[in-house]
N, C-alpha and C positions, 0 to 999 in steps of 0.2 A: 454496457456502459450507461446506457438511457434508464435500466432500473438503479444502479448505484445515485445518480446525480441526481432521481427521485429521491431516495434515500436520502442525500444530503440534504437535498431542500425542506426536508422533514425536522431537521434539525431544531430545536428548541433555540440553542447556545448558538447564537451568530457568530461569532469569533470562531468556534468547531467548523460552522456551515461554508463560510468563507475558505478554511482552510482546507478543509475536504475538495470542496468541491474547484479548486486550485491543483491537488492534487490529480483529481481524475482527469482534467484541461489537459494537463500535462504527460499522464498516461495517453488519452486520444489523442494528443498530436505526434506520439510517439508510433503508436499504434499506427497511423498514418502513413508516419515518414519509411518505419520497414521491420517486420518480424524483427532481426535484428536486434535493432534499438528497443523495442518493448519487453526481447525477451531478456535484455542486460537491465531494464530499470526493474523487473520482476524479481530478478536474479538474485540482486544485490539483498533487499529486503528479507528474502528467505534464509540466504545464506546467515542473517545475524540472527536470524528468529532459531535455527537448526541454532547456532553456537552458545545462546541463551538456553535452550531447551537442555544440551549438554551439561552446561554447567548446572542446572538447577538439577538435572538428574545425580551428577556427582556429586552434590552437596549433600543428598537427601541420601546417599549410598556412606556418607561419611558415618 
């Protein structure tokens, strides 16, 4: 976490840096609160990234 939230601080684009690093907040207090919880906010993001991947594979299969 402590190298990402470097990473965002790096950031050029404020408006990027601000939201990123909102995101990771919200990762570690998830993190926090219980395996659980971080691994359902993990979850979810993958899960669209895998359904994106799909489609852009079928597209390219057309």
């Amino acid at each position: 976490m402590r190298e990402e939230f470097n990473r965002a601080e790096a950031l050029a684009n404020d408006g990027r840096k601000g939201t990123v690093g909102f995101a990771l907040t919200i990762l570690q207090r998830r993190l926090a609160s219980s395996p659980e919880a971080i691994y359902q906010s993990l979850k979810r993001p993958r899960e669209r990234l895998q359904r994106r991947l799909q489609e852009e594979e079928a597209r390219s299969n057309e």
